[in-house]
N, C-alpha and C positions, 0 to 999 in steps of 0.2 A: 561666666563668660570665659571663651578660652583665653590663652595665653597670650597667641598671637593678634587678638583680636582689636588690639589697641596699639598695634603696631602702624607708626606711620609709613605712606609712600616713602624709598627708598630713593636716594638722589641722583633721582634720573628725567631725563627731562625729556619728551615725545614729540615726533611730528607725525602727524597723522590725514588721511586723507577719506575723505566721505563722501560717498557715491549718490546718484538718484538712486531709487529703486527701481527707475526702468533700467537700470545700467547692471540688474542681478536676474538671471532665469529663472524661469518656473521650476521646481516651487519655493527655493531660494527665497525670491520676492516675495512671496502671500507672506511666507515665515518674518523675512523683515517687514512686511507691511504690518503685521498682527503687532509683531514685536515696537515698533517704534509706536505705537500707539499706547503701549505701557508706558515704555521711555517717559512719552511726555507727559505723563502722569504722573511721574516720579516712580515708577513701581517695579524696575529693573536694578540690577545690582550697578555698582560704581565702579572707579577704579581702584579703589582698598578693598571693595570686596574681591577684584580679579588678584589685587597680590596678597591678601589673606589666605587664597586659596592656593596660589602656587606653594607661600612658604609652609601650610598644612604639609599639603605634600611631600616636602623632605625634610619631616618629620620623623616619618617611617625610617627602618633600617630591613632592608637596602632604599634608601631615596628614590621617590621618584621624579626626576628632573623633569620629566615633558608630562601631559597630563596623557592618560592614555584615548580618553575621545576628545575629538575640536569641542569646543566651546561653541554655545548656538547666543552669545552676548553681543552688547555694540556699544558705541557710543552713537546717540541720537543729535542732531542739530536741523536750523532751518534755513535754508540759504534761499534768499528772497519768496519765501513761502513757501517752499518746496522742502518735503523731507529729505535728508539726506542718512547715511546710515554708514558709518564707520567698524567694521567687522572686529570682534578681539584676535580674532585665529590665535589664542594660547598657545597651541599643542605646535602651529608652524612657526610662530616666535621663538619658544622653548626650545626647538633644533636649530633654528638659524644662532640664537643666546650661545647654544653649548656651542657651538663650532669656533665663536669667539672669544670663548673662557683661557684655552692655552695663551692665548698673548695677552692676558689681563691679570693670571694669579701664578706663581711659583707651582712646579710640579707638585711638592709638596703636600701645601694647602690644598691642591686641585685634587690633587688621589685623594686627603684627609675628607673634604666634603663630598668628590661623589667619585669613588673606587674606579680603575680604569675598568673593570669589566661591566660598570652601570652603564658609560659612559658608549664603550664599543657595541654593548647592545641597546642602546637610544639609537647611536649614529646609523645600526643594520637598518632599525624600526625607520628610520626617516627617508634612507634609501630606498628600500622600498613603497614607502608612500610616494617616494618621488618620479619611480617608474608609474605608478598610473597618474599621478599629478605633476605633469612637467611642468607647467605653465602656473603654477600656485604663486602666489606674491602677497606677503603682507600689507595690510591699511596702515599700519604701524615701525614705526624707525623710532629707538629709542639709543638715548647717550647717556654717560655716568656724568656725575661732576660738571659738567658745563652743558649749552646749550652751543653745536657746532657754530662756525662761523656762517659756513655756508647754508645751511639753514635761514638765518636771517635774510640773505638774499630776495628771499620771496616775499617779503612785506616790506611795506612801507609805515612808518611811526604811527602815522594818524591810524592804522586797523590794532594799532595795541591796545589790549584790554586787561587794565589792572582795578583788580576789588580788594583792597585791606582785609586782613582779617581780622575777628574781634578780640585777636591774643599778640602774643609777639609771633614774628615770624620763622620762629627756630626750636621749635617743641613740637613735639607729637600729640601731645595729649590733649585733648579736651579743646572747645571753641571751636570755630569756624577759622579753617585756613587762608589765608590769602590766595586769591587768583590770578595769575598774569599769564596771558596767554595773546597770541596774532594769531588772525584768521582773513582769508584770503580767498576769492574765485581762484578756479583754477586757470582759466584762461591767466589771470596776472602774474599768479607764480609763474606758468613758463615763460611769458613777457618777459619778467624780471630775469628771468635765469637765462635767456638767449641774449637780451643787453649787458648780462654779467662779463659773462661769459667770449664774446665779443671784444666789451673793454680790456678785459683782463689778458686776452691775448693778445692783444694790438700793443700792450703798456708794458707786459714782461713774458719772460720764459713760463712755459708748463710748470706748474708744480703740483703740491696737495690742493690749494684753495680750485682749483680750476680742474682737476682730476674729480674732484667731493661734488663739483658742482656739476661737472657730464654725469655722472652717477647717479646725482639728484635728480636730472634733469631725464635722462633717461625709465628711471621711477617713476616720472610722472607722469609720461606718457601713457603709460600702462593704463592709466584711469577714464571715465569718463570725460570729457571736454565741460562740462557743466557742476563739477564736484569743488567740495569745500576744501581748504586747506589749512592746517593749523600746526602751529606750531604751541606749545604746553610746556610752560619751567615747572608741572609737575612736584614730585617731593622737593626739588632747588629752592622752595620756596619756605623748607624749613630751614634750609641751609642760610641765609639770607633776610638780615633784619629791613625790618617794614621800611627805613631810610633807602637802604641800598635797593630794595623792588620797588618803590617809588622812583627814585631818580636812575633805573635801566632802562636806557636808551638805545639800547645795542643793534635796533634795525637801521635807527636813524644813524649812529656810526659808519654802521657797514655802506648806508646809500652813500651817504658824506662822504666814505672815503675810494668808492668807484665812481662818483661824480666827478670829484677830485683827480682820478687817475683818466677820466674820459675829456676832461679840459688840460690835461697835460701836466697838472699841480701835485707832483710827486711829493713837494714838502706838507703841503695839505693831508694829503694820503696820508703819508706816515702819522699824522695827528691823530685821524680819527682812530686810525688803526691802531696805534701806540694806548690811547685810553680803553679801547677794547678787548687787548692785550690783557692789560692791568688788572682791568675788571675782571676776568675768568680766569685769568691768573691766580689771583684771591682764591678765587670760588676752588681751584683744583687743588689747591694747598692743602686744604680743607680736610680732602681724602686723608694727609699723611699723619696731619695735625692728634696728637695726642687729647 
């Protein structure tokens, strides 16, 4: 078995969005039709085989950061009986990833893992694809170390979905992980996001939460009106003993604390908000922690 092959998910956590398959063209479609019919079979690859596969790749010297063709993968789900299909687009993550490496890693480290001349001829490669693909957008938004705030927004406690796993929740190796993950119509996420959104400026000045949340919000438009929405604590859940992913509650905070801000109860607010602070606070420490 290779090296990498026992590596776990990386501590990042995903929100993702999954289309009909009337909502993809010919022959786009047949191809996801054919394909989600493996999916549900189990007989498609996962998400440790997509980062198995990227961390192959810059293995090699000179690295390869983006892969050089898209990936033809998904994630498969059923949203009231209907197939839906969540695209990986690797190769368009992987350019969107590098462009926000400068503001995550020391010059240093960033030339030490992938050389500025890798890097400037990825950046050409994706310009280019960008002149014949103006309108390209990921199914996929992914975070380091926490799970954003605004993110939460779009669910409500009752659509969370937590499965223990048969080990502790902070190893990589071996057993069945735990699951925690919200999934949501899309109609409700933007619901949620236009009452957020509303509250939030009626109760204070512009900031990041309300800036993250037009952004959001404007991403989701982009999709079909009938598509699923999920939000995935991903590898955070090796990060994270089976106490602490049982008792995260962090949708029902965030409702709690723009409920709070919509009935005028700012000390309220600050509650909910203060224990949701706390909580991902923990979790980003994490990163520095020796």
């Amino acid at each position: 078995m290779p090296a990498h092959a026992s590596l776990a998910v990386p501590y990042a956590s995903y929100l993702r969005v999954y289309e009909p398959l009337d909502a993809f063209p010919e022959p786009e479609r047949g191809h996801w039709a054919q394909y989600a019919e493996q999916a549900l079979r189990g007989e498609t690859p996962t998400a440790q085989d997509e980062l198995r596969r990227s961390l192959a790749d810059l293995l090699p010297t000179p690295p390869v950061p983006v892969p050089v063709h898209e990936s033809g993968d998904a994630f498969v789900a059923e949203l009231d009986g209907t197939v839906v299909v969540c695209p990986w687009r690797t190769r368009l993550r992987g350019w969107l990833a590098l462009e926000e490496l400068p503001g995550l890693l020391p010059s240093p480290v960033l030339d030490a893992a992938l050389p500025p001349v890798v890097r400037e001829q990825t950046a050409a490669d994706h310009e280019r694809w960008r002149e014949v693909n103006p309108d390209a957008r990921p199914w996929i938004r992914s975070a380091v170390w926490q799970v954003p705030v605004r993110w939460f927004v779009l669910f409500a406690d009752e659509e969370r979905e937590y499965v223990p796993g048969d080990g502790t929740g902070s190893g990589g190796g071996g057993g069945k992980a735990p699951v925690l993950r919200y999934r949501t119509p899309m109609v409700e996420a933007r619901r949620r996001v236009a009452r957020a959104l509303k509250t939030l400026r009626e109760a204070m000045e512009e900031g990041p939460l309300t800036e993250g949340l037009v952004d959001v919000g404007r991403w989701l438009e982009e999709f079909h009106p009938r598509s699923l929405v999920e939000v995935d604590y991903g590898g955070l859940v090796h990060a994270l003993s089976a106490e602490q992913l049982a008792g995260d509650r962090s949708a029902a905070d965030v409702a709690e604390g723009i409920a709070a801000l919509r009935s005028g109860d700012g000390e309220a607010a600050g509650v909910a908000y203060g224990r949701l602070a706390e909580r991902w606070r923990a979790v980003r420490d994490l990163q520095s922690a020796n």
